[in-house]
LOLUMTOR-608823 format. One record per atom (N, C-alpha, C): x, y negated, z negated. Coordinates in steps of 0.05 Angstrom, whole numbers, padded with zeros to 5 digits, always signed. Each point is the difference from the previous one (the first is absolute). Layout:
N
XYZ/...
***
This chain:
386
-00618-03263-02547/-00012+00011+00024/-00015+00025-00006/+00005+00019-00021/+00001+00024-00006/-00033-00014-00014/-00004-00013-00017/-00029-00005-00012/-00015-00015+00021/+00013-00012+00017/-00025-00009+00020/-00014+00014+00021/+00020+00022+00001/-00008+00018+00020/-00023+00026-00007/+00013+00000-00036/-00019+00012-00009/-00033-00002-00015/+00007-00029-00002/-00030-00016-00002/-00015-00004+00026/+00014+00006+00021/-00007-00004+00034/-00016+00026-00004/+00004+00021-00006/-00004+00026+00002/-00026+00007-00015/+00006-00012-00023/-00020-00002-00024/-00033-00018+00015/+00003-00013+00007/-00022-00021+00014/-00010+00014+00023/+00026+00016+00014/-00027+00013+00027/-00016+00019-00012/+00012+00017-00014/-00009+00033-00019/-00025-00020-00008/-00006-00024-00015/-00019-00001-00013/-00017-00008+00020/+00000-00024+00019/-00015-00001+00019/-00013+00020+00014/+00015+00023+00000/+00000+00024+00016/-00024+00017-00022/-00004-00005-00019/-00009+00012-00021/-00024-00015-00004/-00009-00029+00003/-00024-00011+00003/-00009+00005+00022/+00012-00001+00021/-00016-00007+00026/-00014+00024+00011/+00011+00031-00006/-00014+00020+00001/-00013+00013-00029/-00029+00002+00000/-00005+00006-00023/-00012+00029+00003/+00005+00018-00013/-00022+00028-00004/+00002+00011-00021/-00035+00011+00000/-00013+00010-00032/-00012+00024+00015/-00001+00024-00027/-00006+00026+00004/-00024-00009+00008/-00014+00018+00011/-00030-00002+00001/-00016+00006-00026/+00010+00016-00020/+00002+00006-00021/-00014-00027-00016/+00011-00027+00001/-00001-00015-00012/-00027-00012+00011/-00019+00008+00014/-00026-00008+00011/-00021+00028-00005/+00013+00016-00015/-00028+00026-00003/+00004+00019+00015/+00024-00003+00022/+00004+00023+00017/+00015+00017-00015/-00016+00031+00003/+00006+00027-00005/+00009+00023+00017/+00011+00015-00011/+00010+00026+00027/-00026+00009+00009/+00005+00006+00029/-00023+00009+00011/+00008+00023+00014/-00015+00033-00012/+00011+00027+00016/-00020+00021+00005/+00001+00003+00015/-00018+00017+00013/+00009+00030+00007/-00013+00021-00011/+00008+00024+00016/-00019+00021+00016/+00015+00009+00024/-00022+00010+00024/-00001-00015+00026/-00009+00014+00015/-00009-00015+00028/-00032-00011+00001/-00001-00023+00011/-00020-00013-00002/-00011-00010-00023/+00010-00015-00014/+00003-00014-00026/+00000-00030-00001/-00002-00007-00011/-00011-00032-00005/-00004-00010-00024/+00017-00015-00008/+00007-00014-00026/+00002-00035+00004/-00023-00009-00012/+00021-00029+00005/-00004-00016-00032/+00011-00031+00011/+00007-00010-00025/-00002-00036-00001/-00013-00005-00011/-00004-00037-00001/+00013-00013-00014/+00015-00021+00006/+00011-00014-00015/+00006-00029-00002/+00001-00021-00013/+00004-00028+00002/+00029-00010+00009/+00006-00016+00018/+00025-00009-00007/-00008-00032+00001/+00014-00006-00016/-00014-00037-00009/+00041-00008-00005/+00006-00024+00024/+00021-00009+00001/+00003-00023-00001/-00027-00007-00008/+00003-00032+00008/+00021-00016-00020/-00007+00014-00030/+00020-00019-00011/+00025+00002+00011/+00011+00008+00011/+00023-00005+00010/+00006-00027+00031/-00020-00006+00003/-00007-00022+00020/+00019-00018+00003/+00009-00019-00023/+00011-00017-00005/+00030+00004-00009/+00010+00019+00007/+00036+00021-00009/-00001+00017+00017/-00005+00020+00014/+00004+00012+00026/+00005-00013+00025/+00024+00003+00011/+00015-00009+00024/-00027+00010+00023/-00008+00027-00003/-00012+00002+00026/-00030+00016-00011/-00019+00005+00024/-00030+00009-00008/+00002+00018+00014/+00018+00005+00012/-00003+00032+00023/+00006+00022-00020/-00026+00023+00003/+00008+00021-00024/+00003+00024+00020/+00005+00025-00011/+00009+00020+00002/-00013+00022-00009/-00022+00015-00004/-00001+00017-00014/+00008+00025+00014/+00013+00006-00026/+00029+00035+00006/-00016+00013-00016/-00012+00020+00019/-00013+00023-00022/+00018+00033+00011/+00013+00005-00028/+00022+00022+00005/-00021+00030+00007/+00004+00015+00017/-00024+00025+00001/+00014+00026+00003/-00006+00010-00009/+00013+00032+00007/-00029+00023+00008/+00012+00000+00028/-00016+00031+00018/+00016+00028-00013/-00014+00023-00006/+00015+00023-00009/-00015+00019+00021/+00015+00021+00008/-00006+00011+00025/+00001-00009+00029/-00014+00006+00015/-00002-00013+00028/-00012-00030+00000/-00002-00013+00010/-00014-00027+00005/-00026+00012+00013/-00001+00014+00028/-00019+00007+00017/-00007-00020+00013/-00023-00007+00003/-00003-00017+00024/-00021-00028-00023/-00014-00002-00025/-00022-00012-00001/+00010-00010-00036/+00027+00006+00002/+00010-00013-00033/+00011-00027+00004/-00027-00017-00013/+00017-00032-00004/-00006-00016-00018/+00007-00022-00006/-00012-00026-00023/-00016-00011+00013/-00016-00016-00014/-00013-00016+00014/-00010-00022-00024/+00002-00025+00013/+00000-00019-00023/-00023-00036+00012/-00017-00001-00020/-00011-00024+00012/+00004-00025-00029/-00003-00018+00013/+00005-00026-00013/-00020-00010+00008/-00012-00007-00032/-00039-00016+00002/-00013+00001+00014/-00006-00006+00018/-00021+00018+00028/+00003+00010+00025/+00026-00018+00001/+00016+00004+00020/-00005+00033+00011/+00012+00012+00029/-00011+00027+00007/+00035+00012-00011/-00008+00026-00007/+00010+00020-00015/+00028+00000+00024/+00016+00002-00010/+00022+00006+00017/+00015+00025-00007/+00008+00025+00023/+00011+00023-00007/+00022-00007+00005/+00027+00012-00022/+00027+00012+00014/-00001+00027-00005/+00013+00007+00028/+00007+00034+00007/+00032+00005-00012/+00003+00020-00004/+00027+00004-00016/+00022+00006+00022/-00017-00009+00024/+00035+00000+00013/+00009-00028+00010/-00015-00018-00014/+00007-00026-00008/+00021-00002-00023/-00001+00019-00021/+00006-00013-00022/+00037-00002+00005/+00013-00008-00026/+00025+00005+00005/+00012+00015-00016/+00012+00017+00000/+00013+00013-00011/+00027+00012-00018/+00013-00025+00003/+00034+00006-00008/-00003-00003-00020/-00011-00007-00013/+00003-00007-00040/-00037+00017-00007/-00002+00017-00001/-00038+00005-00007/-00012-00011+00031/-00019+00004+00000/-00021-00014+00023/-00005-00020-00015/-00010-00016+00016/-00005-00032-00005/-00023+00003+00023/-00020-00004-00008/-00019-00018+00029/-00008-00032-00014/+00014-00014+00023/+00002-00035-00007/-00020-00011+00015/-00023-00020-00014/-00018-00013+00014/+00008-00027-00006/-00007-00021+00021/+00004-00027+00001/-00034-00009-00012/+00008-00030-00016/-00019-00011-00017/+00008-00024-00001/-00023-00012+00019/+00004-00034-00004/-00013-00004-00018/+00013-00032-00014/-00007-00021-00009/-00008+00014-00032/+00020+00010-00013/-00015+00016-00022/-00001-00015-00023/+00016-00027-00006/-00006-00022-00011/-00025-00012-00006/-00020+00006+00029/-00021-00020-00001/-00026+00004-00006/+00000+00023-00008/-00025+00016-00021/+00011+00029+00002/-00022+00008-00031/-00002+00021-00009/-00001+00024+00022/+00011+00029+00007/-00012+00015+00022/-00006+00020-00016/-00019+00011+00011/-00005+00029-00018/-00005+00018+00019/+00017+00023-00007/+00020+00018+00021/-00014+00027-00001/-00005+00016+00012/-00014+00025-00007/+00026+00019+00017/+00016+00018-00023/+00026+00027+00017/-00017+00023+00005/-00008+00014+00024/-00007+00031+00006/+00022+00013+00015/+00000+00019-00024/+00017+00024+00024/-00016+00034+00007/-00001+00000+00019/-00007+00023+00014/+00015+00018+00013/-00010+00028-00006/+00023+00019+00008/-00014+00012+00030/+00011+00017+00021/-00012+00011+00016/+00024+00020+00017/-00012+00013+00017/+00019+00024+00007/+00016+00020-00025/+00027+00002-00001/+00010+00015-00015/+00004-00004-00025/-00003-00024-00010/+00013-00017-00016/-00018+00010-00028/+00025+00015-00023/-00015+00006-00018/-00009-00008-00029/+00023-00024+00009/-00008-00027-00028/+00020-00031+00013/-00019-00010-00010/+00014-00032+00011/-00001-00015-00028/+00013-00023-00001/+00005-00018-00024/+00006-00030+00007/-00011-00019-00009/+00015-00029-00003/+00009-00007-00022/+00023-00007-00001/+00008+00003-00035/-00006-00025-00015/+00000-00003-00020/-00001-00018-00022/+00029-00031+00009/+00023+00019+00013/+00017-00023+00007/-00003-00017+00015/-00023+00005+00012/-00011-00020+00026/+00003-00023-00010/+00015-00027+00027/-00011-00029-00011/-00011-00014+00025/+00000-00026-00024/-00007-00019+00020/+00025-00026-00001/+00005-00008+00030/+00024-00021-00006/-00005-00025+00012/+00007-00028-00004/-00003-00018+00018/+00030-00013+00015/+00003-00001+00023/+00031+00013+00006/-00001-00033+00036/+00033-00006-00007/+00005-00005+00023/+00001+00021+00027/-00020-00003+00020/-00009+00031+00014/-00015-00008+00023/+00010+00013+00021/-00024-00008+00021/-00019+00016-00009/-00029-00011+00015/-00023+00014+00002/-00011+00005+00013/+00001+00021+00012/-00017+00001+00025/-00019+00026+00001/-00016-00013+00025/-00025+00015+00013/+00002+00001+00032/-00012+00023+00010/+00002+00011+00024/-00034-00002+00014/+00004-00013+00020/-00033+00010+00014/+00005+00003+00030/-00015+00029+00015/-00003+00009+00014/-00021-00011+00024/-00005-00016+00012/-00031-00009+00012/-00002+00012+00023/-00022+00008+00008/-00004-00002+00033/-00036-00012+00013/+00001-00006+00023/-00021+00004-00001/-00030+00010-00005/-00025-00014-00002/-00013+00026-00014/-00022+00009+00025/+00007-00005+00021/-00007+00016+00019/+00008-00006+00027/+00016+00021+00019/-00002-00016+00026/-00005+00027+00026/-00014-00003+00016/+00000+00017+00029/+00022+00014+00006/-00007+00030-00002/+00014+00018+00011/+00015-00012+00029/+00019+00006-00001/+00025-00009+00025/+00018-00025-00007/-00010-00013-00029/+00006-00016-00014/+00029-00005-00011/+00019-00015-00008/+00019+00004-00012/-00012-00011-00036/+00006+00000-00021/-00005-00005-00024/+00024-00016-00001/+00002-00022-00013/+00017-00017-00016/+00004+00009-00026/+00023+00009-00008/-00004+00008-00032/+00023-00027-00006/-00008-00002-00033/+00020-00024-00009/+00007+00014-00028/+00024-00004-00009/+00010+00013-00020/+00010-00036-00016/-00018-00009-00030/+00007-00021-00008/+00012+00010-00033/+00023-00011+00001/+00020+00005-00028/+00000-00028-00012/-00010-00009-00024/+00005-00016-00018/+00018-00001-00021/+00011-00018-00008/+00016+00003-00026/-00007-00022-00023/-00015+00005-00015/-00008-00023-00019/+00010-00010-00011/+00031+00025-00001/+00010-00010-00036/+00029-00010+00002/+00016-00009-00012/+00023-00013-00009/+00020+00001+00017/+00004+00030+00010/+00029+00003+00012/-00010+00016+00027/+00026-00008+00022/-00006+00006+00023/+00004+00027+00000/-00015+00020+00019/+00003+00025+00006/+00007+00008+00027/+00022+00015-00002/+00005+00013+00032/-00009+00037-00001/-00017-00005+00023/-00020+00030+00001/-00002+00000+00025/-00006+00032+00001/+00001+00016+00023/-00031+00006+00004/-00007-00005+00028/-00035+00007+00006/-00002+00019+00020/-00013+00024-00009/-00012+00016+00019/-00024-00006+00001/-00008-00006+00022/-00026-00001+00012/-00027+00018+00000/+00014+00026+00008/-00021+00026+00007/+00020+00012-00033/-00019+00008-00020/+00022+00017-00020/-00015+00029-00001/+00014+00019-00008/-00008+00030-00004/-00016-00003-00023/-00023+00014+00007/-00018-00002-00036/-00008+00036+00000/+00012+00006-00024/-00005+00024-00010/-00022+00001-00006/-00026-00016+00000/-00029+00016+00009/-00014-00002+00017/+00011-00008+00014/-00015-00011+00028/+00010+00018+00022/-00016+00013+00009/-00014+00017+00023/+00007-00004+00025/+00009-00034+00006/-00008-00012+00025/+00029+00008+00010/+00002+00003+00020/+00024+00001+00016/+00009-00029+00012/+00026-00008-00013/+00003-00017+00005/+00016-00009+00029/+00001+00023+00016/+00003-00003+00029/-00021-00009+00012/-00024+00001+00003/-00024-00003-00003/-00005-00031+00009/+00027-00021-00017/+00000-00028+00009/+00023-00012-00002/+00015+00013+00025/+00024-00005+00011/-00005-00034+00000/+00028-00012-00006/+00000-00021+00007/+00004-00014+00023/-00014-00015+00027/+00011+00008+00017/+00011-00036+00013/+00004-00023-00026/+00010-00019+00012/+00011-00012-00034/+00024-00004-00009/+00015-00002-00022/+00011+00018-00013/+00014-00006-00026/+00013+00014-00012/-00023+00013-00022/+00019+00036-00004/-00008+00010-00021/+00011-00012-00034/+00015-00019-00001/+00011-00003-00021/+00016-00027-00008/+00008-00004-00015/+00015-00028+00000/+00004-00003-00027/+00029-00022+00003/+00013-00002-00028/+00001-00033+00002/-00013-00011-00026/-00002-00023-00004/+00009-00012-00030/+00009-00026+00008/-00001-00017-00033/-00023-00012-00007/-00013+00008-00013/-00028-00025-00017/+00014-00017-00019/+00009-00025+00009/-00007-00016-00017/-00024-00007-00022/+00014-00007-00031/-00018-00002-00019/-00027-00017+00021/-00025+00011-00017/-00030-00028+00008/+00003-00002+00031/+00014+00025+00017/-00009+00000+00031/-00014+00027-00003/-00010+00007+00038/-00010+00020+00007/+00010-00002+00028/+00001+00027+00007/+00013+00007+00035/-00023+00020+00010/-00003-00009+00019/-00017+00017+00014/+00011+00015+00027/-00004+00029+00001/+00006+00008+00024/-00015+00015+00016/+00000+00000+00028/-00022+00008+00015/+00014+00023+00013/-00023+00010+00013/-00001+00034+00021/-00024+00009+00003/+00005+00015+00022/-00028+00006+00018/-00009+00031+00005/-00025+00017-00003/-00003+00017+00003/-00020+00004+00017/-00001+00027+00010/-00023+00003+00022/-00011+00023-00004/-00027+00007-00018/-00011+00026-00002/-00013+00009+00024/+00005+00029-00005/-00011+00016+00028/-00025+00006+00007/-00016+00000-00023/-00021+00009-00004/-00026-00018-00012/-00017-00011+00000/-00033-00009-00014/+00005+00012-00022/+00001-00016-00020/-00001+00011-00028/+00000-00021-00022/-00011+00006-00024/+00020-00023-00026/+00019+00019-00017/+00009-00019+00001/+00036+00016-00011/+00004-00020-00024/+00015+00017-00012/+00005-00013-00025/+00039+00008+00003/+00000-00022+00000/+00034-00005+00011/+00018+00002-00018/+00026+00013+00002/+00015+00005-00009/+00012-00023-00018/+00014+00005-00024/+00008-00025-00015/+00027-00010+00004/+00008-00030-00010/+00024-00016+00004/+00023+00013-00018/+00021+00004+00001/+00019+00000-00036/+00018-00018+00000/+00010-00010-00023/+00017-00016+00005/+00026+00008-00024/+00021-00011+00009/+00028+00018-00024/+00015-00026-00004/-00001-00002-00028/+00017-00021-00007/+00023+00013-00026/+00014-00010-00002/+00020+00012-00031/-00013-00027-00022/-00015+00011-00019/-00017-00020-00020/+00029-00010-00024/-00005-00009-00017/+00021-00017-00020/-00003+00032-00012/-00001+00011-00004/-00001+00028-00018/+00030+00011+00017/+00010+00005+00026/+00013+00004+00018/-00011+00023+00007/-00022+00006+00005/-00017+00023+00015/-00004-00009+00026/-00003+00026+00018/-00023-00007+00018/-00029-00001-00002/-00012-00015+00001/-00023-00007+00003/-00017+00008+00025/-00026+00010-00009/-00012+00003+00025/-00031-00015+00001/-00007-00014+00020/-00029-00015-00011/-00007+00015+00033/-00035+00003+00001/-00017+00011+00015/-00012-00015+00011/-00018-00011+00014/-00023-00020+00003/-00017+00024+00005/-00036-00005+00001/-00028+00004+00001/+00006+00014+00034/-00024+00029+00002/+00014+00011+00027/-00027-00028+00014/+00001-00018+00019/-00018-00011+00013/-00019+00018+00027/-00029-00009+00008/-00013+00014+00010/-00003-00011+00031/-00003+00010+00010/+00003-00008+00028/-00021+00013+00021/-00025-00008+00009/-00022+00021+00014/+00014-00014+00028/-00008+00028+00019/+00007-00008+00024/-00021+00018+00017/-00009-00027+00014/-00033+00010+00010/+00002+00001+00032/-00022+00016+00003/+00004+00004+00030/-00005-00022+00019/+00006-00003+00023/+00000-00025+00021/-00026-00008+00010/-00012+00019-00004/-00028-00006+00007/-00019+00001-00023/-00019-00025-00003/-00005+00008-00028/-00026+00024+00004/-00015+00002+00013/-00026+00022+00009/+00013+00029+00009/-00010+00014-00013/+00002+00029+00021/-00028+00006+00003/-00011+00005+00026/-00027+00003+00010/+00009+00029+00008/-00018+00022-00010/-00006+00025+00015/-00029-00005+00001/-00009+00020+00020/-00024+00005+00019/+00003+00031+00001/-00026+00017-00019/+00000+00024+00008/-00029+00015+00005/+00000+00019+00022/-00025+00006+00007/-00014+00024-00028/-00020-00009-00002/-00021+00015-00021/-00018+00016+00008/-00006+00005+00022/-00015+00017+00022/-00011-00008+00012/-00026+00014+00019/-00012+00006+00017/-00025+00002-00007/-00019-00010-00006/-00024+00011-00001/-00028-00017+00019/-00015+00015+00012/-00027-00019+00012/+00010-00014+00020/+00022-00002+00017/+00020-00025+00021/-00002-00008-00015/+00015-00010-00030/+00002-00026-00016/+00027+00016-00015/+00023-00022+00004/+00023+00007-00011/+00003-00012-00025/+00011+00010-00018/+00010-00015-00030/+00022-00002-00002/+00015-00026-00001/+00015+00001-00010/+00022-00014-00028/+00021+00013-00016/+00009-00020-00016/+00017-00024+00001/+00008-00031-00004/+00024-00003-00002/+00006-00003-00031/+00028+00005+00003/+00018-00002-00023/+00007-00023+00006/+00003-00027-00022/+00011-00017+00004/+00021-00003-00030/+00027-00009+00008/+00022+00000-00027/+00013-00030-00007/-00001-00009-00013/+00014-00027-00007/+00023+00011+00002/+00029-00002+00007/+00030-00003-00012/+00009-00028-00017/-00006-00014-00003/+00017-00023-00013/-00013-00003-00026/+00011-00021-00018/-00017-00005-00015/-00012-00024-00004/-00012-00011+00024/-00011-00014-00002/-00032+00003+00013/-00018-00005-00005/-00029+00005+00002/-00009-00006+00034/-00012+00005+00008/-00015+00008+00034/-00026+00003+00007/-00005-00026+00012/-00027+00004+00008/-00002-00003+00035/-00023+00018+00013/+00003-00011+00040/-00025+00025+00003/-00008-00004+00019/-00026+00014+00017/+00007+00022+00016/-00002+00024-00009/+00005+00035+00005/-00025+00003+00020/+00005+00001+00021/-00020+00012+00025/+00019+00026+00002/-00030+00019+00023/-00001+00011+00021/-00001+00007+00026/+00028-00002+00018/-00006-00005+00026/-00002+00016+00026/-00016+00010+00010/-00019-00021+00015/-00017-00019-00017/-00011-00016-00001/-00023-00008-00022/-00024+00005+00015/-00012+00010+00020/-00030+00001+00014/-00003+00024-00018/+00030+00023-00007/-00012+00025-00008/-00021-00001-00030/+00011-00019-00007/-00008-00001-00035/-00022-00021-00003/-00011+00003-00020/-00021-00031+00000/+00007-00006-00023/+00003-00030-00006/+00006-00010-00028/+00045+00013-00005/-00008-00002+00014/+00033+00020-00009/+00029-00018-00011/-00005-00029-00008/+00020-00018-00012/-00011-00002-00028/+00028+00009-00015/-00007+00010-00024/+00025-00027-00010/-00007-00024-00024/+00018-00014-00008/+00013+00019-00023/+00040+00004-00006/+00019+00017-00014/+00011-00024-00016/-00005+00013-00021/+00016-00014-00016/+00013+00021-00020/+00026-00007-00012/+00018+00026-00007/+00022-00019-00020/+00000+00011-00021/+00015-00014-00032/+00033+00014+00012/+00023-00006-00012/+00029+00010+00009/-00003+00026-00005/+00007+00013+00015/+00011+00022-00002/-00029+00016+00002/-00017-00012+00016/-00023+00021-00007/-00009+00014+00026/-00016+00022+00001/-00005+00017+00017/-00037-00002+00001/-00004+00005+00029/-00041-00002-00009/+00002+00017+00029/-00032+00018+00003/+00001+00008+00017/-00032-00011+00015/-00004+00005+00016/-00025-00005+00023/-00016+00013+00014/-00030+00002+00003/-00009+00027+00022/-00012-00021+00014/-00006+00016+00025/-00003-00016+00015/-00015+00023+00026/-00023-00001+00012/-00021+00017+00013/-00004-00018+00023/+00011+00024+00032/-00012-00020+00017/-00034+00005+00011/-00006-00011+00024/-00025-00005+00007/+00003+00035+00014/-00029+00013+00004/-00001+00023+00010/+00002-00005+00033/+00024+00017+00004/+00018-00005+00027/-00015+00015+00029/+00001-00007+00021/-00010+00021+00018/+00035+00018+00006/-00003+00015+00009/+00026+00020+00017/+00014-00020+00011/+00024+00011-00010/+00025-00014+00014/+00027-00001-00024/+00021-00016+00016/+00027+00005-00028/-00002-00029-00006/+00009+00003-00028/-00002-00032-00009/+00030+00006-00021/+00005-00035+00000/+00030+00003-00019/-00009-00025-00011/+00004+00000-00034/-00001-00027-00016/+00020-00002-00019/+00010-00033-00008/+00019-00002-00019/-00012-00014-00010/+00016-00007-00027/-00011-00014-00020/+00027-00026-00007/-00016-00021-00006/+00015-00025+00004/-00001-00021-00012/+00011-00016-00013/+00003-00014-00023/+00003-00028+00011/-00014-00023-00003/+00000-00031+00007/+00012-00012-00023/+00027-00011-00011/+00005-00015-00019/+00013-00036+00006/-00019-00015+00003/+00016-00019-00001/+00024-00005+00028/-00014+00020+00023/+00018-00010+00020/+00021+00024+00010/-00001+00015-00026/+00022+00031-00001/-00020+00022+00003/+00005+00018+00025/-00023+00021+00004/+00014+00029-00007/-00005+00008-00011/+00008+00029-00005/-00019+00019+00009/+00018+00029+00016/-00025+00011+00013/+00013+00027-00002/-00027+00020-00004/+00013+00030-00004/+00008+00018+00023/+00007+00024-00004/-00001+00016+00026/-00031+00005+00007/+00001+00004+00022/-00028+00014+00009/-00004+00026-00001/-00031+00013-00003/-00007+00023-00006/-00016-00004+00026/+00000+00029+00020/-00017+00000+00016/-00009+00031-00007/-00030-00009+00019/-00010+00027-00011/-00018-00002+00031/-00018+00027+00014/-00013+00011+00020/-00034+00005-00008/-00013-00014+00004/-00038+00018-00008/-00002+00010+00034/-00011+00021-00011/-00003+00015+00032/-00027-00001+00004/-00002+00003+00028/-00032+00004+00008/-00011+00032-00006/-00028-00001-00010/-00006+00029+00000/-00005+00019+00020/+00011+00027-00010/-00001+00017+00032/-00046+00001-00005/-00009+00005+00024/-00022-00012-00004/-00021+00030+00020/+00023+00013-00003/+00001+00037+00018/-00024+00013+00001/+00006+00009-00042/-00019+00017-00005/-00028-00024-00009/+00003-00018-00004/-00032-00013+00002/-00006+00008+00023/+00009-00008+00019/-00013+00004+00032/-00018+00028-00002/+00016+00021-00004/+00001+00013+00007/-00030+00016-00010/+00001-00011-00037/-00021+00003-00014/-00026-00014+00010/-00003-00024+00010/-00014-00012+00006/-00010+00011+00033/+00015+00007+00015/-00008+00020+00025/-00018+00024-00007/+00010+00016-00019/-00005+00030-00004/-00035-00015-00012/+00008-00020-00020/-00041-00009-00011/-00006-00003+00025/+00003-00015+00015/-00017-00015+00023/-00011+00033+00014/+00022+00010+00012/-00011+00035+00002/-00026+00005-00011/+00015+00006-00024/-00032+00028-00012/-00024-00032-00014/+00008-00023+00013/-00027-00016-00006/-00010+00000+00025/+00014+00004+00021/-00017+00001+00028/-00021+00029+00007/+00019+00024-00003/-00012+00026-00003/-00026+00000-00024/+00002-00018-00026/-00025+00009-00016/-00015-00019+00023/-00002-00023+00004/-00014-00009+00018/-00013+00011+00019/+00023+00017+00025/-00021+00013+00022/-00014+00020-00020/+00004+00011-00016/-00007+00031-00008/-00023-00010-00008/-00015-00023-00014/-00017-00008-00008/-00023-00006+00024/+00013-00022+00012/-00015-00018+00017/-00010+00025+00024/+00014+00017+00008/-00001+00017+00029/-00017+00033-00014/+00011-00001-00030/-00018+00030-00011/-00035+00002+00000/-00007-00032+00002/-00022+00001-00005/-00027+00014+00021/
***
């Protein structure tokens, strides 16, 4: 009993010993990488080629553990950042990493069996931080392990008074199921945005789920911005305990969200003066959305103007302005707006009124009496002196 139990023992240890494999990075050209100072930038390229192992590796899900040491403050702008073949550069922030044995920041790497990747490590320092390091012990492993990724979506534009659909989608590609915790809205130490800003105001802030291996869960919630703006939205996190027995923290991309005004035209109408009875005036016309606008910008009354339908056309988000001169007026008050024909939708500005007065006509008289005078007197003085 005593040898079968111990050849029992013997067979998982070894199983246990093929089926997770890891090599220093060391063994692919990777070198320590250290930097000292703030605002620093070091990086480092390297091959990892696994394929021979294709045909004897239990699994293709890899791991790369790159061990890092921050000395001094972190501050706000010290992180790794790592891309694989063209793929886009991916940062971890160091309050991702884990800590109980060295820092560790752990990236997930599919399919590393199925070609060559060639890896480029940068580390950058920023704020206080007066030397950073990735050590030489860094590896890479191919490991029974979930894998997962986090994405944030929302719409990419909708009308102010609008609610937004956001969707939070968690995948797991790899081997073993994961149970993780999702915050929705997460705190980001560089981000500005106040994340009150987009109260949630129909679902949950959070949720704890199982991913089954080769599934994905998706969960929804709704926000309502207060304001016309594009926002660049707060990010997803997600916390799992990884086969290392850490907590884990993964981020998703912050997503962008414009939220445009209800009307897509803003028409102002403003007076430019007075001159000759002939008024000038501007309109301002504004696209809000982003989508392109074309319709026929009058002035109304229309008898005041001649020619006065001007065809608008306006690219997203664009602004154009207009002059516009009426006919020379006799006395009296007049009021005109300016007004937009699109397809059925009229948009129309406030009105500007304005007064041309009649002239006081006093002192002509008056001048014109006093000639008539001394042209009557040269007259008799002439005609009667003789």
């Amino acid at each position: 009993m005593y040898k079968k139990t111990l050849a029992l023992i013997s067979i998982l240890f070894l199983v246990s010993f093929v089926s997770a494999l890891e090599f220093p990075l060391s063994n692919y050209g990777f070198n320590e990488i250290e930097v000292t100072g703030a605002s620093m930038r070091e990086c480092q390229s390297f091959t990892l080629d696994l394929t021979q192992l294709k045909d004897t590796a239990f699994y293709s899900e890899g791991i790369l553990s790159l061990k890092t040491d921050f000395i001094g403050e972190k501050g706000d702008n010290s992180f790794i950042s790592v891309k694989i073949n063209s793929e886009k550069e991916q940062v971890l922030w160091p309050e991702y990493f884990s800590c109980n044995n060295g820092c560790w920041a752990r990236l997930f790497i599919d399919d590393l069996l199925d070609d060559t990747k060639l890896v480029r490590v940068c580390i950058s320092t920023g704020g206080k931080t007066s030397s950073a390091k990735v050590n030489a012990s860094s590896t890479i492993g191919l490991y029974d392990t979930p894998t997962l990724e986090i994405k944030n979506t929302s719409p990419s534009e909708i009308v102010l008074g609008q609610r937004a659909e956001m969707n939070i989608i968690v995948k797991n590609t790899g081997t073993k199921d994961a149970d993780v915790f999702v915050q929705f809205i997460a705190q980001d130490l560089r981000s500005l945005l106040k994340i009150t800003s987009f109260d949630i105001v129909e679902g949950d802030a959070s949720a704890t789920e199982i991913i089954p291996a080769g599934e994905e869960k998706r969960f929804t919630y709704y926000i309502k911005p207060t304001q016309a703006s594009v926002y660049n939205l707060p990010a997803a996190a997600l916390f799992f305990d990884n086969i290392f027995g850490e907590t884990q923290q993964i981020t998703s991309t912050h997503p962008q969200l414009s939220v445009i005004a209800p009307k897509q035209i803003d028409l102002v109408l403003v007076s430019e003066g007075l001159i000759d009875n002939q008024m000038t005036t501007k309109v301002v016309v504004r696209n809000n959305w982003d989508t392109p606008f074309d319709g026929n910008l009058s002035i109304k009354p229309y008898d005041l103007l001649t020619g006065n339908i001007i065809k608008v056309f306006l690219d997203k988000k664009q602004e154009k302005e207009f002059i516009f001169k009426t006919k020379t007026l006799l006395p009296g008050k007049y009021s005109l707006l300016a007004e937009i024909d699109a397809n059925d939708t009229i948009y129309v500005s406030d009105s500007v009124s304005f007064q041309i007065q009649s002239k006081d006509m006093t002192i002509e008289i008056v001048i014109a009496v006093i000639a008539i005078i001394i042209a009557l007197a040269i007259f008799f003085r002439i005609y009667f002196g003789k």
